[in-house]
C-alpha positions as CSV (number, residue, x, y, z in Angstrom):
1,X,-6.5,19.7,-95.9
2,X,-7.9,22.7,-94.6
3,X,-9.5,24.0,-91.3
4,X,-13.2,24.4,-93.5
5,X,-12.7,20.6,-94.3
6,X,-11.4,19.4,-90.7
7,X,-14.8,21.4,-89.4
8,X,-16.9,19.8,-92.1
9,X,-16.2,16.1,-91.5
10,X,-16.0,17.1,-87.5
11,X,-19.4,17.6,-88.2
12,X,-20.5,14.3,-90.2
13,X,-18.5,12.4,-87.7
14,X,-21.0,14.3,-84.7
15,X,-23.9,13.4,-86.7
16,X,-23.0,9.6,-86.8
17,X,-21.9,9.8,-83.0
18,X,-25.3,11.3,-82.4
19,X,-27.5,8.7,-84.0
20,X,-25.1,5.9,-83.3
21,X,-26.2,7.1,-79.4
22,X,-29.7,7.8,-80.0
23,X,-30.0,3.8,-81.7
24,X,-28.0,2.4,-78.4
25,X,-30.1,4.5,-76.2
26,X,-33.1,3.5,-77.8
27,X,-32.2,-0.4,-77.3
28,X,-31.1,-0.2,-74.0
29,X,-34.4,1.2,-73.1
30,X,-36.4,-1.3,-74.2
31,X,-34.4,-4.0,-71.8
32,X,-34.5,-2.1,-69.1
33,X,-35.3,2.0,-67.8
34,X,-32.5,4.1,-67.8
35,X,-31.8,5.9,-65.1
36,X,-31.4,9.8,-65.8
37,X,-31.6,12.0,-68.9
38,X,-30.0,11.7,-72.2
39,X,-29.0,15.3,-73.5
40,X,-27.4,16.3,-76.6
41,X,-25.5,19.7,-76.5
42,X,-26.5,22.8,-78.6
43,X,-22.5,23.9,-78.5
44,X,-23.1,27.4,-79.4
45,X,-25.8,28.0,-77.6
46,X,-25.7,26.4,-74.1
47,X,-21.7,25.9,-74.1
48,X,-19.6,28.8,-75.6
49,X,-21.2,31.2,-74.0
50,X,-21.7,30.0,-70.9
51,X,-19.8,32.1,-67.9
52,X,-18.5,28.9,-66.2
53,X,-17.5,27.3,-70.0
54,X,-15.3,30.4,-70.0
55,X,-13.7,30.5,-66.9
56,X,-13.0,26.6,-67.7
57,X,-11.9,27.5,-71.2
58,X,-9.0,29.7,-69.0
59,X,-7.8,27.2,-66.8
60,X,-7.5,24.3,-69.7
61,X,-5.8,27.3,-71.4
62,X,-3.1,27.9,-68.6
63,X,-2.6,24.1,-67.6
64,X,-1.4,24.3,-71.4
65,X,0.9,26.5,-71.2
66,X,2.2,26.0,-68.2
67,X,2.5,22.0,-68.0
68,X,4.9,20.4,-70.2
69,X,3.2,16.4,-70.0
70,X,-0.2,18.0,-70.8
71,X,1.2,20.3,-73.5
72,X,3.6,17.3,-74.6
73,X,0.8,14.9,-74.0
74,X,-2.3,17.1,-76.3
75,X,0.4,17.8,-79.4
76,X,1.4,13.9,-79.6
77,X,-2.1,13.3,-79.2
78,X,-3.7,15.2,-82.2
79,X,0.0,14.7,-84.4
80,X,-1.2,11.1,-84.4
81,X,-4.7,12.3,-85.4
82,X,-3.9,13.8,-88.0
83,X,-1.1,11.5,-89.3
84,X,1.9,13.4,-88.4
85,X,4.0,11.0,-86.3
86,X,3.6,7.4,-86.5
87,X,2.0,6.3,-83.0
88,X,5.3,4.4,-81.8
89,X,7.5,7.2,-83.3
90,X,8.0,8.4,-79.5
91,X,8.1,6.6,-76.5
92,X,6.2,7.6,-73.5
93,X,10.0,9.4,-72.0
94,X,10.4,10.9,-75.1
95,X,9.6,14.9,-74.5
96,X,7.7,16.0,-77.6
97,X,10.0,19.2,-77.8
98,X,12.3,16.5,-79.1
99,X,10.0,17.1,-82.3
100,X,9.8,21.1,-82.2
101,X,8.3,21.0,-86.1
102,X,5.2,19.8,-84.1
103,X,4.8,22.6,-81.9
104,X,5.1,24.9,-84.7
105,X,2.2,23.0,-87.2
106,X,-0.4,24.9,-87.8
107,X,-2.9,22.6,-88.1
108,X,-1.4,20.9,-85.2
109,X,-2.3,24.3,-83.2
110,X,-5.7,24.5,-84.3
111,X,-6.4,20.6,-83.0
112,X,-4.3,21.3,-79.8
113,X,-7.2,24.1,-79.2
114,X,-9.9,21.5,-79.6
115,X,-8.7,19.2,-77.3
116,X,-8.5,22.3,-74.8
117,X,-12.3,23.0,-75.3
118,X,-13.4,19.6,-74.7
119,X,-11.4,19.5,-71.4
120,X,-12.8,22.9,-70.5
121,X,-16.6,21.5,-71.7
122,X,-16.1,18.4,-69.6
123,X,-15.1,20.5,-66.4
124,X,-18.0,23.0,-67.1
125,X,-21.0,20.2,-67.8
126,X,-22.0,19.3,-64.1
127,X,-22.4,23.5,-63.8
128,X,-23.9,23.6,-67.1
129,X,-26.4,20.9,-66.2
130,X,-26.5,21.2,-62.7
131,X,-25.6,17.5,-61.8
132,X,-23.8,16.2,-59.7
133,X,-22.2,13.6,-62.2
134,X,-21.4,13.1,-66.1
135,X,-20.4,10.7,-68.4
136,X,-19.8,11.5,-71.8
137,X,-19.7,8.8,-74.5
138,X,-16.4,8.7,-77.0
139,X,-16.3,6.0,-79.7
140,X,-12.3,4.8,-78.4
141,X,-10.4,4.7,-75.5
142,X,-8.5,7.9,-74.5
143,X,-5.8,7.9,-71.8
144,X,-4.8,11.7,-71.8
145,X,-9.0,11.9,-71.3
146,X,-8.3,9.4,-68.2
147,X,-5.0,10.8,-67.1
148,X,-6.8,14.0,-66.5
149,X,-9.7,13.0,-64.7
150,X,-7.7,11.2,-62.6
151,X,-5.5,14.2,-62.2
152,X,-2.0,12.9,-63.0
153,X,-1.6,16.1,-65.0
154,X,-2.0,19.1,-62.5
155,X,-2.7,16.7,-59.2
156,X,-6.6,17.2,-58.7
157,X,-8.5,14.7,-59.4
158,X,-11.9,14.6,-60.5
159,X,-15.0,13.2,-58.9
160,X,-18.1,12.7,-60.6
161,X,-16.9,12.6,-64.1
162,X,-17.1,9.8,-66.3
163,X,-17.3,7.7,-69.6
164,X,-18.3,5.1,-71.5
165,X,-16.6,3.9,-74.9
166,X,-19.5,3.1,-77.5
167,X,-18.1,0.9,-80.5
């Protein structure tokens, strides 16, 4: 499969997210107000260019490179995504350099890059929207999503960031 086709159903699967959120949004506000606004992001317009994005974008980029459980942990992640290693083919000891085809798949790469942009996004969104919290809505449980916000990868952690699962 190629990178046009990853992007294209990246896309449909946004789309559904979206109005999966807008229809849960929708019912929840007629049981009750909400408190807050709902916002959904223009990417290439009020993200990727965005100063602070950037700067974000650089620091995901060298926590990358220069840690090897966040490295090890985003290439095991997006392997299983895409069907490369069966989810108990490692255990959690188990260094992902034991597997050095991985780090060497392309398509592997490329994901590895989106998973780097979503962190940077994440770090960028209370500048972006001047708040002073966030939660973003994901449609399953991630635990290299919590082990970062909790800062078990670099040793900050993160206040004011959150989010919800959506099923």
């Amino acid at each position: 499969m190629g990178s046009k086709d990853a992007v294209k159903r990246a896309k449909k699967h946004a789309d559904y997210l979206r109005a999966h959120c807008k229809r849960a949004i929708k019912k929840l506000s007629k049981l009750r107000e909400l408190p807050g606004d709902f916002h959904f992001v223009d990417w290439p317009r009020e993200v990727a260019t965005h100063v602070v994005y950037q700067e974000k974008l650089e620091e995901m980029t060298r926590l990358y490179h220069t840690h090897a459980l966040f490295r090890q942990d985003a290439v095991r992640e997006v392997a299983r995504v895409l069907g490369k290693t069966p989810r108990d083919e490692m255990s959690d000891k188990e260094s992902a350099d034991f597997y050095p085809d991985l780090y060497n798949d392309d398509s592997i790469r490329e994901a590895v890059l989106y998973i780097i942009e979503e962190f940077a996004y994440i770090l960028a969104s209370k500048a972006l929207y001047d708040a002073d919290e966030v939660t973003f809505i994901y449609h399953r449980s991630w635990p290299m999503l919590e082990k970062f916000i909790n800062g078990e990868y670099d040793g900050k952690p993160r206040q004011g960031y959150g989010f919800c699962i959506i099923c």
